[in-house]
KETIPA-256297 format. One record per residue: residue in three letters; x, y, z of N, C-alpha, C, O, CB in turn. Coordinates in steps of 0.2 Angstrom, whole numbers, plus 2048, in hexadecimal, padded with zeros to 3 digits. Glycine has a CB too. Layout:
<recs>
ALAXYZXYZXYZXYZXYZ/...
</recs>
This chain:
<recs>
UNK815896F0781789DF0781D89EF0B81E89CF118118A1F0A/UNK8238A1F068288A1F0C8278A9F138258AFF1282F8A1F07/UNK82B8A7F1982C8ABF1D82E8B2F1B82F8B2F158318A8F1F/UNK82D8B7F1E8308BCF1D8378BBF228378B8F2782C8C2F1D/UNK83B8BEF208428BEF268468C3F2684B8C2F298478B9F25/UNK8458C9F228488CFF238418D4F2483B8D3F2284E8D0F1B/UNK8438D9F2683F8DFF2683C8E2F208368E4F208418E3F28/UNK8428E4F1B8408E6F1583C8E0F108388E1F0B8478E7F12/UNK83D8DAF138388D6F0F82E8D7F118298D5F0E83B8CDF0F/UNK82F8DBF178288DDF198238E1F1281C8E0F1282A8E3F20/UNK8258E3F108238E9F0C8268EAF0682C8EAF048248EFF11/UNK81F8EBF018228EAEFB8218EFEF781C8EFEF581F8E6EF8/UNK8268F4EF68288F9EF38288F9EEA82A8F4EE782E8FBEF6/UNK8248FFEE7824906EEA81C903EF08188FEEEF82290DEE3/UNK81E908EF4816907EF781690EEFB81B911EFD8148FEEFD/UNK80D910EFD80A914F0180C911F0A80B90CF0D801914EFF/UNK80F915F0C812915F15810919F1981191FF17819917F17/UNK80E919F1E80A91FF2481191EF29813919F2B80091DF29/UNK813923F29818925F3081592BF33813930F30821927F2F/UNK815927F3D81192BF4081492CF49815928F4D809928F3E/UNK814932F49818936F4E816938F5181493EF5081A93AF4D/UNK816938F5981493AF5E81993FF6381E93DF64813935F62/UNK817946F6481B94AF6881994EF6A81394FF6981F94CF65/UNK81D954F6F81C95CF6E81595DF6B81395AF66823960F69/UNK811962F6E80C966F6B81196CF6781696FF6A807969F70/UNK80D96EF61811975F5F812974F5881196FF55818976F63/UNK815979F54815979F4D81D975F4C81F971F49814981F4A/UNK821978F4F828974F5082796EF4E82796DF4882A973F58/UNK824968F54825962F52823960F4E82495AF4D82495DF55/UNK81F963F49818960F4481F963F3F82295FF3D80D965F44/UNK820969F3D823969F3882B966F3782E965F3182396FF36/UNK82F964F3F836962F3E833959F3A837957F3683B961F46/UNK82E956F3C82B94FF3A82A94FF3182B94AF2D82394EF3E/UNK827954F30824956F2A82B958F2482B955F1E82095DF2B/UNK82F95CF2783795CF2483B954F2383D952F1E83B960F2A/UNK83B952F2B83F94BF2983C946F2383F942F20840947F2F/UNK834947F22834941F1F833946F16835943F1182B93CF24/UNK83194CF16833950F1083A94EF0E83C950F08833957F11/UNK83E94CF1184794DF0E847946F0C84D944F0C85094FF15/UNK844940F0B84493CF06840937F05842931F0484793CF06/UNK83693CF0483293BEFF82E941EFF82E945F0382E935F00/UNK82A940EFA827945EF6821945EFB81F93FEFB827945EEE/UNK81E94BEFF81994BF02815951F02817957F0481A94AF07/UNK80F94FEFE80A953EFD806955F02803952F06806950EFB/UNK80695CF0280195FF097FD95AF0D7FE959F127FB964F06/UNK7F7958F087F2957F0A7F494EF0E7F0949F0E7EC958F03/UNK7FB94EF0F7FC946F107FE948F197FD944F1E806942F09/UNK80094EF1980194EF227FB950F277F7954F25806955F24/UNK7FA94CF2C7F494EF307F594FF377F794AF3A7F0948F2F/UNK7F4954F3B7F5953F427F2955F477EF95AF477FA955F43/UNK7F2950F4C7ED94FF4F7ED94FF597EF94AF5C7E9949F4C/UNK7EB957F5B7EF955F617EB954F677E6955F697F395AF63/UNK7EE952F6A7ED94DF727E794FF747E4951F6F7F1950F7A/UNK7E294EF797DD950F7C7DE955F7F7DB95AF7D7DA94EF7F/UNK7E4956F847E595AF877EB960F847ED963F887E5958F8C/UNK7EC960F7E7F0964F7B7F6964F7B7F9968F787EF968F7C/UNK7F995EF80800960F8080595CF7C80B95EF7B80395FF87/UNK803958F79807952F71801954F6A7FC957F69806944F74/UNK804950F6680294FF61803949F5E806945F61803953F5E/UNK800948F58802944F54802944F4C7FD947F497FF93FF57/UNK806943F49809945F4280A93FF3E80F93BF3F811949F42/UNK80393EF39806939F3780693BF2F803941F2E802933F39/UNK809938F2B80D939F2480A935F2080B92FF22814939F24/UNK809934F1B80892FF16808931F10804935F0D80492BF18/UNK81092CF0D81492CF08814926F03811921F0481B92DF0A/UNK817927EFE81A923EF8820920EFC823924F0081D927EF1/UNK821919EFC828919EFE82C913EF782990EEF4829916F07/UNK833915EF5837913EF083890BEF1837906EEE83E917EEF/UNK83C90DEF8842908EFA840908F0183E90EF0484A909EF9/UNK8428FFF08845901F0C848905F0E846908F138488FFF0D/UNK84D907F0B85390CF0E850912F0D854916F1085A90DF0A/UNK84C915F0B84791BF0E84491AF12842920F1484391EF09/UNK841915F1583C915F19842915F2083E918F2483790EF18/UNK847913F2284D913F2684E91BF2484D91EF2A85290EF23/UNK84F91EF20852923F2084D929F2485092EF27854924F18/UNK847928F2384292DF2784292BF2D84392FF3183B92FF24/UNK841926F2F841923F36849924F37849923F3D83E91AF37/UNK84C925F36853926F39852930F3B854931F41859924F33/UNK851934F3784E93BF3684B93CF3C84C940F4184A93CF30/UNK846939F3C84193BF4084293AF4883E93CF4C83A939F3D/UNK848935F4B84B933F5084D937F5284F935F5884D930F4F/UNK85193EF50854942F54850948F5485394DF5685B942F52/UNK84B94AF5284594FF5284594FF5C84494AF5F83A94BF4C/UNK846954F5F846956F6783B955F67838956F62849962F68/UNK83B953F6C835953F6D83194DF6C82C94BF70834959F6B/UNK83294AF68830944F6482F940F6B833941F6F836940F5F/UNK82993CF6B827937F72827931F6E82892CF72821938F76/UNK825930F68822929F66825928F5D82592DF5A817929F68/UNK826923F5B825922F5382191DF53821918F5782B921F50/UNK81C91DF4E819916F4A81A915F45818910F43814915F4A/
</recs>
């Protein structure tokens, strides 16, 4: 079996990807998360889930998509890096 040695060779596309987001309580962060990863893949309502803190003050936003290519999966994680409030990506 050979090595993997690049990132892109992690993961074998097309495939199902959960990206998941830690931030801000509020509708804000839940939908700037929900935007970035809508501008490039197709997400179905019933695919966003959010779930917040115990004590109410974060959340978490997780997504799960179709993905094409690497370079979409980069392209939403790059998106979702400048979202204000954002504490965590997974």
């Amino acid at each position: 079996m050979d090595p993997k040695n690049s990132p892109e060779d992690l993961l074998d596309f097309p495939c199902q990807y959960t990206f998941k987001a830690i931030g801000a309580s509020g509708d804000t962060f839940s939908g700037q998360i929900t935007a970035a990863v809508r501008c490039h893949a197709l997400t179905p309502a019933d695919a966003v889930h959010i779930r917040p803190s115990g004590k109410g003050n974060y959340q978490s936003v997780s997504i799960t998509v179709m993905l094409d290519n690497y370079q979409q999966l980069q392209d939403i994680y790059a998106g979702m890096k400048n979202i204000p409030g954002l504490k965590m990506l997974l």
